[in-house]
C-alpha positions in Angstrom: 0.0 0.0 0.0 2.7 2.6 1.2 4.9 1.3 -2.2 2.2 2.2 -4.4 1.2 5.4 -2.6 5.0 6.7 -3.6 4.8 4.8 -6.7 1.4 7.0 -7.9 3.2 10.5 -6.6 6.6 9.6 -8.5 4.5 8.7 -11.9 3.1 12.2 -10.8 5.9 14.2 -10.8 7.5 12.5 -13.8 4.3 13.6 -15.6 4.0 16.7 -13.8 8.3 17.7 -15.3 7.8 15.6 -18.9 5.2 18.1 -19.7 6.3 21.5 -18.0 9.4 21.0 -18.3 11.5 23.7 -16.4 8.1 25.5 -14.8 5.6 24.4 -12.5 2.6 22.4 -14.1 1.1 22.0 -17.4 2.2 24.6 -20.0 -1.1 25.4 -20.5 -1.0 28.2 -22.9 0.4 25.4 -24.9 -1.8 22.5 -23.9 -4.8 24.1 -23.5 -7.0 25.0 -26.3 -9.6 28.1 -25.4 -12.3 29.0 -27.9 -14.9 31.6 -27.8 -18.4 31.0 -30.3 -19.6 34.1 -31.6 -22.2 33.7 -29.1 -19.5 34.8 -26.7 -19.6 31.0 -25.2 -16.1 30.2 -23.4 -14.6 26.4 -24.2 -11.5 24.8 -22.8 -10.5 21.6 -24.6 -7.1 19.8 -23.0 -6.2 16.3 -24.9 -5.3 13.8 -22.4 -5.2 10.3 -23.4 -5.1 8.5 -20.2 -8.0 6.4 -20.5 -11.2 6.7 -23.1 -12.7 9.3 -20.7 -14.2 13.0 -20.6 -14.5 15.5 -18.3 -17.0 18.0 -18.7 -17.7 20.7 -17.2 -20.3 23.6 -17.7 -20.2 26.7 -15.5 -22.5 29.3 -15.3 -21.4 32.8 -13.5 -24.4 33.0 -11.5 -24.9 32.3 -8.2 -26.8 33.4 -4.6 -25.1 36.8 -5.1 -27.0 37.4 -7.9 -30.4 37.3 -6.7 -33.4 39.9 -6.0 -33.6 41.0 -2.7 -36.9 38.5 -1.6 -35.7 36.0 -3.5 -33.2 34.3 -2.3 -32.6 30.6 -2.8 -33.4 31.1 -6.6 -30.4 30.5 -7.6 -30.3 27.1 -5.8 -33.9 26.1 -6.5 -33.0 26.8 -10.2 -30.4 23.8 -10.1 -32.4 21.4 -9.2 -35.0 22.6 -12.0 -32.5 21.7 -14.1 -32.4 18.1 -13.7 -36.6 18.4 -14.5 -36.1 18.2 -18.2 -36.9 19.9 -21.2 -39.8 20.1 -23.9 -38.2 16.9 -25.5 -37.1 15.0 -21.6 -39.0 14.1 -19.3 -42.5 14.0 -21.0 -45.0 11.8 -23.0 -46.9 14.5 -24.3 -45.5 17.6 -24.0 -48.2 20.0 -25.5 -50.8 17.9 -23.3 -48.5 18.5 -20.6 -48.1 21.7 -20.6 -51.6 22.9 -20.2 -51.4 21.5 -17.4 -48.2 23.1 -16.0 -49.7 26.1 -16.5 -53.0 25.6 -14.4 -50.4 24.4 -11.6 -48.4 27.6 -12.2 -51.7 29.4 -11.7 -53.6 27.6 -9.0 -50.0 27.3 -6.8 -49.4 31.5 -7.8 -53.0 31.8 -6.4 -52.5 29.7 -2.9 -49.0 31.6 -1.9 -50.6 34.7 -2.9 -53.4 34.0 0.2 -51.2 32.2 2.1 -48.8 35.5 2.4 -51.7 37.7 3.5 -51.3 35.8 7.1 -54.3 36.2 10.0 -56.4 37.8 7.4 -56.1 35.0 4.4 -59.5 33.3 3.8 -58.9 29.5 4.9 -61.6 28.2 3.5 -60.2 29.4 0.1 -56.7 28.2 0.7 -58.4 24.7 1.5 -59.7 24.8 -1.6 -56.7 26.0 -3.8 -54.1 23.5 -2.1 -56.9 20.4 -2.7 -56.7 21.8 -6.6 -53.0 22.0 -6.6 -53.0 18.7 -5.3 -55.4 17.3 -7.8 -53.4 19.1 -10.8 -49.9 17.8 -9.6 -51.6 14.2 -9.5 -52.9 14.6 -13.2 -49.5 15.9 -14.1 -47.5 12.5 -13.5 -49.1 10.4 -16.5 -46.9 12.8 -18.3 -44.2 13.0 -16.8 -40.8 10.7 -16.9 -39.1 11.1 -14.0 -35.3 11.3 -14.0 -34.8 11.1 -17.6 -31.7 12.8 -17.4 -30.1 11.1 -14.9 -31.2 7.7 -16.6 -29.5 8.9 -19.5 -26.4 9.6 -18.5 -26.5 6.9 -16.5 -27.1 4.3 -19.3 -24.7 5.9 -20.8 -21.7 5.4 -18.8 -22.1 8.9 -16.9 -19.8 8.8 -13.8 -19.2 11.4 -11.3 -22.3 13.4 -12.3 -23.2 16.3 -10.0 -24.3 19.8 -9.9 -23.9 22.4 -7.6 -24.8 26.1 -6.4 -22.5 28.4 -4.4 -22.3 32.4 -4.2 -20.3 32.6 -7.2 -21.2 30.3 -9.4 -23.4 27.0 -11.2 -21.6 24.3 -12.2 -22.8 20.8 -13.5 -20.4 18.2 -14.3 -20.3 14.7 -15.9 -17.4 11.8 -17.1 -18.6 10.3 -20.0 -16.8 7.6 -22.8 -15.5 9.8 -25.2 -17.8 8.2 -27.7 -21.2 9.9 -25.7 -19.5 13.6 -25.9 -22.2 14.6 -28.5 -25.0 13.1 -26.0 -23.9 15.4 -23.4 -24.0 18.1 -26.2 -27.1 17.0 -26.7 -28.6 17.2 -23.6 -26.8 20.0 -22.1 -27.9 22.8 -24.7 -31.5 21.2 -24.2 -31.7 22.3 -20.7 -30.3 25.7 -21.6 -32.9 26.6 -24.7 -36.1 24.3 -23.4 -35.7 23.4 -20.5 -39.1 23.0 -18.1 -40.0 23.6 -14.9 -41.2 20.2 -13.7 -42.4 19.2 -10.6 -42.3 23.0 -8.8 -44.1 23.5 -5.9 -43.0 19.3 -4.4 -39.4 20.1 -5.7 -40.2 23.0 -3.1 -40.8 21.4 -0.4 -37.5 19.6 -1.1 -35.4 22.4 -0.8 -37.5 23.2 2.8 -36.5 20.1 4.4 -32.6 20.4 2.7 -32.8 23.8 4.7 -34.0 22.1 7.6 -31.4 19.2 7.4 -28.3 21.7 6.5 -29.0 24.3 8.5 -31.8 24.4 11.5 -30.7 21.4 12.9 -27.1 21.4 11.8 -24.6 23.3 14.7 -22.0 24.2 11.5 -24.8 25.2 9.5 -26.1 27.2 12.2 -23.0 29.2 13.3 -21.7 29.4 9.7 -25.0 31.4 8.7 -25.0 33.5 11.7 -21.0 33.9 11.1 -21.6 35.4 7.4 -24.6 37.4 8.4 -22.7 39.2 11.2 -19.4 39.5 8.9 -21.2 41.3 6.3 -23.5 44.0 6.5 -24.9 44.5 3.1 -23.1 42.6 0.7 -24.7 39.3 -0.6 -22.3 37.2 0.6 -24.3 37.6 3.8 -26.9 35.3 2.2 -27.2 31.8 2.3 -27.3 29.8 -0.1 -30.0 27.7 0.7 -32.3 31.1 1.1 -33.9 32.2 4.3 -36.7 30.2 4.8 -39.6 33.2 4.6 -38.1 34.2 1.0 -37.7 30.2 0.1 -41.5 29.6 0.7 -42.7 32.2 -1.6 -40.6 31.5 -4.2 -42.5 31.5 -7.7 -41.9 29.8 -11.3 -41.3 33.5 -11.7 -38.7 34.0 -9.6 -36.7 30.9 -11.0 -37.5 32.2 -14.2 -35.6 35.5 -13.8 -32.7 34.2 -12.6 -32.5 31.6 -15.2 -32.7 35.0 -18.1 -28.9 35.6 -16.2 -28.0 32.1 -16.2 -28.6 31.3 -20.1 -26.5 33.9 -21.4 -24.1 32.5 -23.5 -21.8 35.3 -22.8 -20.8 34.5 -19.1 -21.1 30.3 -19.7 -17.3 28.1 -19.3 -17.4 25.3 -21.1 -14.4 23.0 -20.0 -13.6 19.4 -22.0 -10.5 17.7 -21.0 -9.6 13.8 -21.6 -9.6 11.4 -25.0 -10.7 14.3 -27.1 -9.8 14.8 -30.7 -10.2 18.7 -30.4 -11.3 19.7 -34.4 -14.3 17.3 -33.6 -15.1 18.6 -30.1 -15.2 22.1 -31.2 -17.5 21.3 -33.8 -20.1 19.7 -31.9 -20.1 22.1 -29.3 -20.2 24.8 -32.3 -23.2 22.5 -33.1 -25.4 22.3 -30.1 -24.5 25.4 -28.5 -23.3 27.6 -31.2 -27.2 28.2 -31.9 -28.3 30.2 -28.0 -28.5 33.5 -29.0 -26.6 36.0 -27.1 -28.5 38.1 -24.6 -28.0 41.9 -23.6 -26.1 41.8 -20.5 -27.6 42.8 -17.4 -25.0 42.4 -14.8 -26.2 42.1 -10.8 -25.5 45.3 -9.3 -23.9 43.9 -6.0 -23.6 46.9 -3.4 -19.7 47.1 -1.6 -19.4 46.2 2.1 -18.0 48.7 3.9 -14.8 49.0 5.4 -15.1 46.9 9.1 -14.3 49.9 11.6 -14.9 47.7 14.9 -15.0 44.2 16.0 -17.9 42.0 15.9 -19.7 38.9 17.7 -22.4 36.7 17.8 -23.7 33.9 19.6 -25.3 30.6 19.0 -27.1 28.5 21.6 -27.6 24.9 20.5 -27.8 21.5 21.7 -24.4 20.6 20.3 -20.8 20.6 20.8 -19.2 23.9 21.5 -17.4 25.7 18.2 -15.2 28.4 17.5 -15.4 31.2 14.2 -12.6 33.7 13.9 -12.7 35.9 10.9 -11.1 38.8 9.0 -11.6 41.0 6.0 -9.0 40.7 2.9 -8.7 40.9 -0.7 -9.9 38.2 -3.1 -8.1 36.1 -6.3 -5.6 37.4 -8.1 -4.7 39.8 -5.8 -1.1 39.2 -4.6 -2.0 38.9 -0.4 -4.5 36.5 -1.7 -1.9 34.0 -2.3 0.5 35.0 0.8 -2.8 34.4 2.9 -3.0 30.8 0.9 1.0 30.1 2.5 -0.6 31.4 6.1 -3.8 29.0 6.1 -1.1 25.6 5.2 1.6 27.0 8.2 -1.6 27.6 10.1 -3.6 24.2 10.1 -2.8 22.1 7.1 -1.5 18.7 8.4 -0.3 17.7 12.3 3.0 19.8 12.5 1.0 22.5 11.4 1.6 25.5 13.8 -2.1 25.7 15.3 -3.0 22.3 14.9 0.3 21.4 16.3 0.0 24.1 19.7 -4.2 23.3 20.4 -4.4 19.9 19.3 -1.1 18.1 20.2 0.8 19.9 22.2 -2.3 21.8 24.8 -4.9 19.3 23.7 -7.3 22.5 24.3 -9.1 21.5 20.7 -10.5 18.6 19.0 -9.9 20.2 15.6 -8.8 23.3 14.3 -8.9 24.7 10.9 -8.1 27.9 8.3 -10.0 28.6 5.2 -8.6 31.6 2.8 -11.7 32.7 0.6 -15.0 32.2 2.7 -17.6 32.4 1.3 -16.8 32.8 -2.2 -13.9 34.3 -5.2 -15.5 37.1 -7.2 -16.0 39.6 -4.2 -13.5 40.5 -1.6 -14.1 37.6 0.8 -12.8 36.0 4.5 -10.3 34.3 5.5 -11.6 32.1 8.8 -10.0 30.2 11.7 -12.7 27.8 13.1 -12.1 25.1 16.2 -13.9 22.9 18.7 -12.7 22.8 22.6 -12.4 19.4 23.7 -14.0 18.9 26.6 -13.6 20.4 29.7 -12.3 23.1 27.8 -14.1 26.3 26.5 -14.2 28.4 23.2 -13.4 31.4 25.1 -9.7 29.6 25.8 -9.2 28.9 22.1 -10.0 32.2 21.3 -7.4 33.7 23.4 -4.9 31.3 22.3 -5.4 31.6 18.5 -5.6 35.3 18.8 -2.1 35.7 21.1 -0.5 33.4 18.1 -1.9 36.0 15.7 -0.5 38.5 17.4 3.2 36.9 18.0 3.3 36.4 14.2 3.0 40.1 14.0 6.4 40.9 15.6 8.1 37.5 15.0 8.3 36.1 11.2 7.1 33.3 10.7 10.5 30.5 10.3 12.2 29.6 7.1 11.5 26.7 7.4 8.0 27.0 8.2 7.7 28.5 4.5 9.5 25.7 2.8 7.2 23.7 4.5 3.6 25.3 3.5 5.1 25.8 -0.2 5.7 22.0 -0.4 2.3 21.2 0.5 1.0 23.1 -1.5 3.4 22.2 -4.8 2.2 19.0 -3.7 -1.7 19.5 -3.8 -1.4 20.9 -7.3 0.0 18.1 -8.2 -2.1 16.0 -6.6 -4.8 18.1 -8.7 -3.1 17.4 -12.2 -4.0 13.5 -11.7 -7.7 13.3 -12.9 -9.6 14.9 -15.8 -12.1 15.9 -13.8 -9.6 18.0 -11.3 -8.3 19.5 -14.4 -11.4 20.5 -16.0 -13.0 21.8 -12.6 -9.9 23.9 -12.0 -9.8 25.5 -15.4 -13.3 26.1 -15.5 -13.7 28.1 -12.2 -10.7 30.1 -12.8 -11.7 31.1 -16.2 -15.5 31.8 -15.4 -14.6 33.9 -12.0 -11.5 35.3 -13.3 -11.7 35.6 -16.6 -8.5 33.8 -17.2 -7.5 29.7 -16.4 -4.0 30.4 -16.3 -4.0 31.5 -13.0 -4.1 27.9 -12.4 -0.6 27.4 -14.5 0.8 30.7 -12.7 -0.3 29.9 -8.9 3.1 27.8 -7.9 5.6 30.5 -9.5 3.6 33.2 -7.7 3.7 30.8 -4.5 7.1 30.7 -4.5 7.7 34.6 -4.4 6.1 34.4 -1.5 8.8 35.7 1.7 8.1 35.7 5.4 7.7 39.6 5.1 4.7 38.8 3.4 3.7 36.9 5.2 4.2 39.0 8.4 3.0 42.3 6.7 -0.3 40.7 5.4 -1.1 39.7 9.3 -0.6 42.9 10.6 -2.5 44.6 7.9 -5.9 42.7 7.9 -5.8 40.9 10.7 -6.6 43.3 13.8 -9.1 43.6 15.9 -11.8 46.3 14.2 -11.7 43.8 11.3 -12.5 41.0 13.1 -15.4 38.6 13.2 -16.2 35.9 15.8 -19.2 33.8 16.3 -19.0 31.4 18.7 -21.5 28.2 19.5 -22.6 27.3 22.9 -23.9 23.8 23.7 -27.4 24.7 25.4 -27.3 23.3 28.9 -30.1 20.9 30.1 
């Protein structure tokens, strides 16, 4: 087992030199092929004949940030509409069907609308729009095939399929034989021209109890949503992702509509394809399929900027759960240069157990259970967080981790952090990236997200050679400059006694 562990990470690193030869990586302004349609559609294509395998990868640049105020959780509810099919998937019928989608629209448009006007909403008539509802959904399922495009891909050979919703950005991802790429094709610009809202107001309910599940009786949920709503005072990355639950229950076919009009355009969409590609051919059935969505006027989110932090901030969490710790500070996002010095600080900090704050709470004190640093909560486009968080172990408190990772923060002010320290963190992370260069579907995820946040995937290729610029002096100048008290952020979980 360990023979073959070392075996995979030399093979690695052979890999890893054959192709980049004197720098770190793949050259990938020479491996990777980008194309933009006339649409304005974004497609990364990297070859890679490892085994008769794709990666694909389609990324949309819309996320909880982007929704109305009132709305929130469109963004998320919108992903899972997009597994519901399209005028061609998921249907027997679909001009049958769709008569009947639209009396469901309007009866379940009709029973929020009275359900929202509280004490003084007529029962009797929400009775009687909720037994219609009911009666319409159940007429609805002789048309309806559920899970067609799972089955699909599935049947197909579809492996690691997922989709997912953060503040930034959608993403929705599939491995297929390299034989099926013109299925996904297929299937993929389907959803994005006629796609259909199946399924609405039970899909709905879903998302309630995912709320429920993730975040009312979750203690990181918990604390994490209270931690980002303290931390920011207007910006959107003070909304969850999920939604608040007033804002989730009254969302419309309307409201997932609108958000969907950002989502389609062409303009903003990263298209990544990387494995057993033949690249002439990939580009023209992409051309194909998606060449055709027209491009839309832009209509960019108009995201208000949080204001400068002038004094600290707490808040508190009771819950029948294990105590927790967040500590968290204000700084610059990617490609800013202190965004990648505050990368070095979160590996000396807590990445692996000689790590410097795993090492002192954990090992040494054996005041915490875990301990942890994240650089870039909760998201990339916008200015964003770099957080400490930790669990006491037990008899000990939160308030004695606090004042232990806060008197470390301050000692790094005055006293660099150690050469070797540095030589340390860089390894690790020279090592992750490499790590990250092993699977198409690393690669393709990588590319995508730099290239739809940043507008550019070769901050990937760039990261190690900016890494290694990085000198204790950074290190010690970008702790003193951001993280201080008046731009500090704690929330802190208490287990409810009983």
């Amino acid at each position: 087992m360990i023979q073959n562990k070392f075996l995979k990470i030399f093979i690695a690193l052979l890999l890893l030199f054959n192709i980049a030869g004197t720098s770190y990586g793949f050259d990938l302004e020479k491996k990777v092929i980008k194309t933009k349609l006339k649409n304005g559609l974004t497609v990364l294509m990297l070859e890679r004949h490892v085994s008769p395998i794709v990666s694909l990868y389609i990324r949309h640049p819309v996320g909880a940030v982007d929704e109305a105020d009132g709305e929130s959780g469109a963004a998320h509810f919108l992903e899972h509409m997009m597994f519901k099919g399209t005028t061609t998937l998921g249907t027997k019928n679909y001009s049958q069907e769709k008569k009947i989608l639209s009396s469901i629209e309007k009866t379940g448009n009709a029973l929020d609308k009275e359900k929202r006007r509280g004490q003084k909403a007529d029962q009797q008539l929400i009775k009687k729009l909720a037994a219609k509802l009911n009666q319409l959904q159940d007429q609805h399922k002789k048309y309806l095939i559920p899970n067609e495009i799972d089955r699909l891909y599935t049947e197909n050979g579809g492996l690691d399929m997922n989709a997912s919703t953060g503040q930034d950005v959608t993403t929705y991802q599939v491995s297929l034989p390299t034989n099926k790429i013109e299925l996904w094709a297929r299937i993929e610009s389907d959803r994005l021209m006629n796609p259909v809202f199946r399924e609405f107001y039970t899909e709905r309910d879903v998302i309630m109890e995912e709320r429920r599940q993730r975040v009312e009786t979750d203690p990181q949920g918990k604390i994490y949503e209270q931690f980002l709503l303290t931390a920011y005072i207007i910006h959107p990355y003070r909304r969850p992702i999920l939604g608040w639950t007033q804002d989730m229950i009254n969302l419309s076919p309307n409201s997932v509509k609108k958000i969907f009009q950002k989502y389609k355009a062409p303009q903003g969409i990263v298209i990544a394809v990387v494995g057993d590609i033949k690249p002439d051919e990939t580009i023209k059935l992409i051309e194909k399929y998606f060449g055709s969505i027209p491009a839309l006027k832009e209509d960019p989110s108009v995201i208000p900027v949080e204001p400068k932090q002038t004094e600290e901030r707490r808040v508190t969490v009771n819950f029948d759960a294990n105590p927790m710790l967040l500590v968290g500070y204000h700084k610059p996002t990617a490609p800013a240069y202190d965004d990648y010095v505050l990368d070095v600080l979160e590996t000396i900090l807590t990445k692996g157990r000689t790590s410097r704050l795993y090492n002192l709470l954990v090992t040494e004190m054996g005041i915490a259970k875990s301990v942890s640093a994240s650089n870039g909560t909760p998201g990339t486009r916008y200015p964003n967080i770099f957080v400490i968080s930790a669990q006491p172990r037990f008899p000990h408190t939160n308030s004695q981790l606090e004042e232990v990772i806060l008197r470390e923060i301050e000692k790094m002010k005055t006293e660099q952090v150690s050469a070797a320290e540095l030589t340390k963190a860089k390894n690790h992370l020279r090592m992750g990236y490499i790590k990250s260069l092993d699977s198409n579907t690393e690669i393709a995820s990588i590319l995508s997200y730099y290239e739809v946040l940043l507008g550019d995937y070769k901050y990937f290729a760039n990261y190690l050679n900016v890494i290694d610029q990085v000198s204790q002096n950074d290190i010690s100048n970008a702790v003193n400059l951001y993280f201080n008290k008046d731009n500090r952020t704690i929330a802190t979980l208490n287990k409810t006694k009983d």
